[in-house]
C-alpha positions as CSV (number, residue, x, y, z in Angstrom):
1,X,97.9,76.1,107.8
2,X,99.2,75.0,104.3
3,X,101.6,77.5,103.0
4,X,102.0,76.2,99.5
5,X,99.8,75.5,96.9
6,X,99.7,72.1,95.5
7,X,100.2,73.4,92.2
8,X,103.0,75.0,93.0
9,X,105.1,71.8,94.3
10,X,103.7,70.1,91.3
11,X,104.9,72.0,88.6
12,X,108.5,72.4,90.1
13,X,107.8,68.6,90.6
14,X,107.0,67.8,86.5
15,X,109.8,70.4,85.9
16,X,112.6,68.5,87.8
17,X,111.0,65.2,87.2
18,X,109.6,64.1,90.8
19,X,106.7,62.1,90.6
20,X,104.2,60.8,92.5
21,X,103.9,63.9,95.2
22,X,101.8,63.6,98.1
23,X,101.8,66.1,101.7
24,X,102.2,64.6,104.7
25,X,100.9,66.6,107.8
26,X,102.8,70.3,108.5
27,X,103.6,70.8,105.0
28,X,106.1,68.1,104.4
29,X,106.2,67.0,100.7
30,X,107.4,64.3,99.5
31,X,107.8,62.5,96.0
32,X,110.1,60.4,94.0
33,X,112.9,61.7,92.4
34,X,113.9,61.3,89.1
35,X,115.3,57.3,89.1
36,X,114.2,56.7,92.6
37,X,112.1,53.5,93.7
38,X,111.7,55.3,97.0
39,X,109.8,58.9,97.9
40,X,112.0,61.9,99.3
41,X,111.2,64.8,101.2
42,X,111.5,67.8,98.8
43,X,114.2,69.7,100.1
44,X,113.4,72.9,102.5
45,X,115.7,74.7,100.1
46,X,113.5,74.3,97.5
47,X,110.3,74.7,99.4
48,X,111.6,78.0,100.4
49,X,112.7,79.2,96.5
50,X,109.4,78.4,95.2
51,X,108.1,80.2,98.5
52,X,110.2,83.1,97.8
53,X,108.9,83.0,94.0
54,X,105.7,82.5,94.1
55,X,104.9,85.0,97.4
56,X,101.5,84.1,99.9
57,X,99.1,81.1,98.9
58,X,95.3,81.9,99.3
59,X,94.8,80.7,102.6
60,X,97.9,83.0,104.1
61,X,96.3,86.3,102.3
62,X,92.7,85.2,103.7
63,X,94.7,85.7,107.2
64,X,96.4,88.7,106.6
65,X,93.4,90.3,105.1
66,X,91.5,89.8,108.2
67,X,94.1,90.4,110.4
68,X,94.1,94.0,108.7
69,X,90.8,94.4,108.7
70,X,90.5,93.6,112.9
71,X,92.8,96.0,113.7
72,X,91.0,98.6,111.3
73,X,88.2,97.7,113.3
74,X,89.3,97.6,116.5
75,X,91.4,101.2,116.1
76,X,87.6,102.7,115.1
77,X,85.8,100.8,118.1
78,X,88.1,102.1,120.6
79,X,88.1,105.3,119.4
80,X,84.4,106.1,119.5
81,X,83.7,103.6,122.7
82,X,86.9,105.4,124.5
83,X,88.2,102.1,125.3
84,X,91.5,100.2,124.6
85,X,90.0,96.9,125.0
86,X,88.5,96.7,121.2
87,X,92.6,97.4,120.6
88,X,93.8,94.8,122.6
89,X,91.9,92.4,121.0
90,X,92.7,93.5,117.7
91,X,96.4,93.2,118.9
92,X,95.9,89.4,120.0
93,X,94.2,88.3,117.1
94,X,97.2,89.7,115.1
95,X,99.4,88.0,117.2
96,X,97.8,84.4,116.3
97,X,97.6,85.3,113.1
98,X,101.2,85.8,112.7
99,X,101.9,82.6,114.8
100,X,99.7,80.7,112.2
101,X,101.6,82.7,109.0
102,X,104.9,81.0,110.4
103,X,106.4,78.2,108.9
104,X,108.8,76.8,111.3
């Protein structure tokens, strides 16, 4: 799951002259720094501040949205089938969901 938006790293990028960015599998971004003839990785500090700033990308809210609306559904199933099971699997798709939302 990508947990920033490109546009994101590229403006703090043109803002603190990196160029050249480009994302390597699990959300590693690197670029070149100002003066560099070699890419970086941008720092995790950063990552994190413009993480912190900027709040959920669209792919995180499309998660949470549906984890939400599982367990909405799952609470009314069990309630009129008189079962826990539509709970349970409410609570387990919530608990990927979060595994997936985590960035380490």
């Amino acid at each position: 799951m990508r947990h920033y938006n490109d546009d994101w790293i590229n403006e703090w990028c043109q803002e603190n002259g990196w160029t050249d960015v480009f994302m390597e599998p699990l959300n590693q971004y690197w670029a070149f720094p100002p003066g560099a003839v070699m890419p970086e990785p941008i720092p995790q500090k950063i990552l994190r501040l413009i993480k912190a700033e900027k709040g959920l990308c669209a792919e995180e809210r499309v998660w949470v949205s549906v984890a939400v609306a599982a367990t909405a559904v799952g609470v009314t199933l069990s309630y009129l089938m008189q079962s826990p099971m539509p709970v349970v699997l409410a609570f387990a798709f919530g608990a990927i969901a979060v595994a997936k939302l985590d960035m380490e």
